[in-house]
C-alpha positions as CSV (number, residue, x, y, z in Angstrom):
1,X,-12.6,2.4,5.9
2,X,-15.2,4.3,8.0
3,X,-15.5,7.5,9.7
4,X,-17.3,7.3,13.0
5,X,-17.6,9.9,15.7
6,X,-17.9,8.1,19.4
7,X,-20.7,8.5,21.8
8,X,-20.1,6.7,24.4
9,X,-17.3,6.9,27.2
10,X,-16.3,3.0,27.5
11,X,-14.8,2.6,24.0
12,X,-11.2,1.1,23.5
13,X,-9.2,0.7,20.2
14,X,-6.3,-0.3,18.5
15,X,-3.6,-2.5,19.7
16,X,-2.6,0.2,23.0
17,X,-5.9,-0.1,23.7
18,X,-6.2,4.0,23.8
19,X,-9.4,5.0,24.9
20,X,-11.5,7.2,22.8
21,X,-13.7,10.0,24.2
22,X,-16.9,11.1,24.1
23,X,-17.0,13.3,20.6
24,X,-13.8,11.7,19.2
25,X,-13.7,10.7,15.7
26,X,-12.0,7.5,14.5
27,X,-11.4,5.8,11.2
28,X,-11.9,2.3,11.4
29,X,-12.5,-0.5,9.0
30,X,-16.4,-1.1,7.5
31,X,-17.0,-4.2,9.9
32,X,-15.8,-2.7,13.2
33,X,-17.9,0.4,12.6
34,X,-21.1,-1.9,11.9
35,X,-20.1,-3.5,14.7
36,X,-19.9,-0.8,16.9
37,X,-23.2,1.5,15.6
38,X,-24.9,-2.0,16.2
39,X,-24.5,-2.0,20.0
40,X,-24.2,2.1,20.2
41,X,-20.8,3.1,21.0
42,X,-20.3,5.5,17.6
43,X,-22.2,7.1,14.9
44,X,-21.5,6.4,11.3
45,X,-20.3,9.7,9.5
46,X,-18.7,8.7,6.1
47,X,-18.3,5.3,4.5
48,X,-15.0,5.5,2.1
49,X,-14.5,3.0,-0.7
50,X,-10.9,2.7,-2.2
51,X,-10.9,1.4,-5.9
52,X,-7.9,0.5,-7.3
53,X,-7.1,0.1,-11.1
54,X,-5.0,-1.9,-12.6
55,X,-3.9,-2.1,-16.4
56,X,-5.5,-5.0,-18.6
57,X,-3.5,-6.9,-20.5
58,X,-3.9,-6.6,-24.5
59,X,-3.4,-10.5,-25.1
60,X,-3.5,-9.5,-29.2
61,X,-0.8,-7.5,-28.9
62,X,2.5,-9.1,-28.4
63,X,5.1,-8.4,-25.6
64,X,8.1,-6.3,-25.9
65,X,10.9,-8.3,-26.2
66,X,14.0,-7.5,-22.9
67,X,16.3,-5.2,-23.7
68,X,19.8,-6.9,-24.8
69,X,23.0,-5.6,-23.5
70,X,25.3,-3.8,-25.8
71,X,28.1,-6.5,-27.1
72,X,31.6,-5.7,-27.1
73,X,33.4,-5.3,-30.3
74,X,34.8,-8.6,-29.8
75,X,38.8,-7.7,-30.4
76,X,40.7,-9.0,-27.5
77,X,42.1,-6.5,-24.9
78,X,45.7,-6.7,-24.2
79,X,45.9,-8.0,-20.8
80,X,48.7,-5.9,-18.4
81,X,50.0,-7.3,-14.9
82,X,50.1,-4.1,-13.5
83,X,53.6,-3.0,-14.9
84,X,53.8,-0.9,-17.1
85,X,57.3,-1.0,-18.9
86,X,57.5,-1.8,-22.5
């Protein structure tokens, strides 16, 4: 992404087409703002860079193993149809 500031009065952007005025700052992705200081519609203020880390994977250590689920005790429950007379 890139930070421009807009000097001239015939520029439109995003998908309304809102027009931006004269002294306006935008941010806009790197291309569009080349594009745009190319031909003279902005001025380029800041250039921001987003890095993104993500984890490496240790390949000599193993996995952990999934979690089991707890098992029952394995005794039988008595089954009841609701009534509950002896």
């Amino acid at each position: 992404m890139a930070l421009v500031k807009v000097i001239a009065g015939n520029l439109f952007s995003g998908a309304n087409l809102q027009k931006l005025e004269v002294g306006d700052f935008a941010e806009v992705d790197q291309a569009t703002a080349q594009r745009w200081a190319l031909i003279g519609l902005v001025e380029l203020i800041e250039d921001s860079v987003f890095e993104v880390a993500t984890p490496t994977q240790d390949t000599n250590e193993p996995e952990p193993e999934p979690e089991k689920p707890p098992r029952g005790k394995g005794g039988k429950k008595d089954k009841s149809d609701g009534d509950n007379a002896e």
